[in-house]
C-alpha positions as CSV (number, residue, x, y, z in Angstrom):
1,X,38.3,62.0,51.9
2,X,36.4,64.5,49.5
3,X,38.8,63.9,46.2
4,X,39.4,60.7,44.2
5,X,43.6,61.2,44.9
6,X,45.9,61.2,47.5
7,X,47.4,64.5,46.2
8,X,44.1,66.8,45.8
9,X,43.7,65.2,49.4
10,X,47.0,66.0,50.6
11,X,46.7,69.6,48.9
12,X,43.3,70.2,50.2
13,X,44.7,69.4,54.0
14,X,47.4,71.5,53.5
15,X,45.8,74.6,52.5
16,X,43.1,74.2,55.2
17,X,46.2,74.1,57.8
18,X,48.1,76.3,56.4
19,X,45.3,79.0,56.4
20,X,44.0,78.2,59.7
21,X,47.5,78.9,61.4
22,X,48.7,81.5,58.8
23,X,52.4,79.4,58.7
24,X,53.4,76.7,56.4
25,X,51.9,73.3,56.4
26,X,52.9,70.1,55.2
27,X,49.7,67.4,55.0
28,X,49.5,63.5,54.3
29,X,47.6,61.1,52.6
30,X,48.1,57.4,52.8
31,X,46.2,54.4,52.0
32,X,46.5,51.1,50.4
33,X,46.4,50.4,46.9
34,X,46.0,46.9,45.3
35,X,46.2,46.2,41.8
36,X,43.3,43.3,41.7
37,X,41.1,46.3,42.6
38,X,41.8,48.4,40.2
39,X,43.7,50.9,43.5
40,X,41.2,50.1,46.0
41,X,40.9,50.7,48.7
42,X,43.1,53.9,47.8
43,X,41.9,57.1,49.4
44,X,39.0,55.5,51.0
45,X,41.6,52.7,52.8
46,X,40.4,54.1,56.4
47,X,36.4,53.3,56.1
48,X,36.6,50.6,53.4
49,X,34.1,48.9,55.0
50,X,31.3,51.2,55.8
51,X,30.6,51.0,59.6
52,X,27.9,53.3,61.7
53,X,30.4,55.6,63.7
54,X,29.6,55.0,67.7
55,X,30.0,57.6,70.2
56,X,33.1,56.5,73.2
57,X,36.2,54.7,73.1
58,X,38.1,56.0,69.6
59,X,40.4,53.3,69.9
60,X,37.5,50.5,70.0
61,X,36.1,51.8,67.1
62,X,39.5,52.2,65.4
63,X,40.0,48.8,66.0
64,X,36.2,47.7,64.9
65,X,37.2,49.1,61.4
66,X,40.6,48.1,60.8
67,X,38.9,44.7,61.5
68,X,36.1,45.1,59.3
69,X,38.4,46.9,56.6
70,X,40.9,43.4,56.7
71,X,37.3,41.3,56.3
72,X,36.2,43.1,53.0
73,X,39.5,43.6,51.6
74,X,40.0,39.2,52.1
75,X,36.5,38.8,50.9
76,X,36.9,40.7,47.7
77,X,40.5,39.4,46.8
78,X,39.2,35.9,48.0
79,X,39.5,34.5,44.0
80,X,42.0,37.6,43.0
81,X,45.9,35.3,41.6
82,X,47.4,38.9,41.4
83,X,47.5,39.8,45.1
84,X,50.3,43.2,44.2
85,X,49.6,46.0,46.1
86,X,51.8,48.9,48.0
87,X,51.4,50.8,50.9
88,X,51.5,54.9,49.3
89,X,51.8,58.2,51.0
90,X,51.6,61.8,49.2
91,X,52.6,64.8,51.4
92,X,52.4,68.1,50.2
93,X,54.0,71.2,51.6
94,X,53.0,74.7,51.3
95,X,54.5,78.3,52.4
96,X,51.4,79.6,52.8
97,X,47.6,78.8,51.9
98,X,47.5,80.0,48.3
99,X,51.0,78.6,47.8
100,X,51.4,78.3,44.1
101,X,53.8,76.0,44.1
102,X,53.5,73.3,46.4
103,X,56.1,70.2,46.8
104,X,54.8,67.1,46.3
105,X,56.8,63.8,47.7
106,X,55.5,60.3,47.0
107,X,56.6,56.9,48.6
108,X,55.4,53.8,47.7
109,X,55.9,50.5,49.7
110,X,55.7,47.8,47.3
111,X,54.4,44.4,49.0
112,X,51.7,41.8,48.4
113,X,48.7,40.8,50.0
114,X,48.8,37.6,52.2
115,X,45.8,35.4,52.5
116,X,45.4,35.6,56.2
117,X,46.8,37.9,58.5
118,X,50.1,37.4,60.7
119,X,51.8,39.3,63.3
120,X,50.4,41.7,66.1
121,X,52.0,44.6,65.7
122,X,50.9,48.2,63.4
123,X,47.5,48.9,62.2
124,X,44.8,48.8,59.7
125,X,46.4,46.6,56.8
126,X,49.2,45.7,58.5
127,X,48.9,42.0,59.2
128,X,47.8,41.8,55.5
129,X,50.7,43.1,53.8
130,X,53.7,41.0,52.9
131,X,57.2,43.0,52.1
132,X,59.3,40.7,50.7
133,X,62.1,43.0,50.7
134,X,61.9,42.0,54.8
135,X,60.3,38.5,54.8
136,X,57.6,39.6,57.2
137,X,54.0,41.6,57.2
138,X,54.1,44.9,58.0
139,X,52.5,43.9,61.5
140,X,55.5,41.7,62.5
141,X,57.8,44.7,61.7
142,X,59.6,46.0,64.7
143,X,58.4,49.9,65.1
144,X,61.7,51.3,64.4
145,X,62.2,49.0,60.7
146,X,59.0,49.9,60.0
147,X,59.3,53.8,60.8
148,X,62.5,53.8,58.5
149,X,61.3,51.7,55.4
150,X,57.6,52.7,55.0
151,X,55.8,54.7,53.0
152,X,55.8,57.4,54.7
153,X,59.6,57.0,55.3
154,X,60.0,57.3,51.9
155,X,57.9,60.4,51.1
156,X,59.4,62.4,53.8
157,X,63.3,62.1,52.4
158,X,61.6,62.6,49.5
159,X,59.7,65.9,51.0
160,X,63.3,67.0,52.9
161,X,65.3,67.2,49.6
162,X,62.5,68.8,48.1
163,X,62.5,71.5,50.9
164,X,66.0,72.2,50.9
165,X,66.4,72.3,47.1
166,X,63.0,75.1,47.0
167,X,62.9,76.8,49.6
């Protein structure tokens, strides 16, 4: 991700869609932040841990740095007391690329960050982040309760008002 914030990332995704197709767009960006960290790993949550990228199977590799990603992110909060962090997503719709007004929706999944991981399901951060609001990670969340109370769930009824009130 070139920018330091999920919105100028969002934006930037948008307009670059919305220009290559000629029709509206609406783009994402998502990522963990965790206060301990001062927001990291925030935009860069994907390729926290730097690993060389490896030509063949996307999922293995996929799988190599969600691993590696969950290694750093327990090394570094190894001594943290404050272990507060949310899951946030930031989509931004446009009616075209030089849309001067575009809508911005947030969501933010408050949690905490768990010592160890549990559960099998998800991806990435998932087996790392408690939601209390649930009593389970994110990983031991069936697909469905996870699809309706996550981050994203919450930016896009956030991004459907928005469309229907603008435009």
């Amino acid at each position: 991700e070139p920018h330091l914030t999920f919105v100028e990332n969002a934006l930037a995704k948008a307009r670059h869609a919305a220009r290559a197709t000629g029709l509206p767009a609406v783009s994402d960006d998502s990522g963990l932040c965790v206060d301990a960290l001062d927001g990291a790993p925030g935009v860069q949550s994907a390729v926290f841990a730097t690993l060389p990228v490896q030509q063949g199977d996307r999922e293995a590799q996929r799988r190599a740095q969600d691993a590696a990603n969950n290694t750093l992110l327990l090394d570094r909060m190894r001594q943290a007391t404050d272990r507060r962090c949310r899951f946030v997503s930031t989509l931004v719709a446009l009616r075209h690329a030089d849309d001067p007004q575009p809508l911005v929706a947030f969501g933010r999944w408050e949690a905490r960050l768990l010592e160890s991981p549990r559960g099998q399901g998800g991806f990435g951060y998932d087996p790392l982040v408690w939601i209390d609001a649930l009593s389970a990670t994110v990983a031991e969340l069936p697909a469905d309760l996870k699809n309706r109370h996550s981050h994203r769930a919450l930016a896009a009824a956030q991004m459907r008002q928005l469309i229907q009130q603008s435009w």
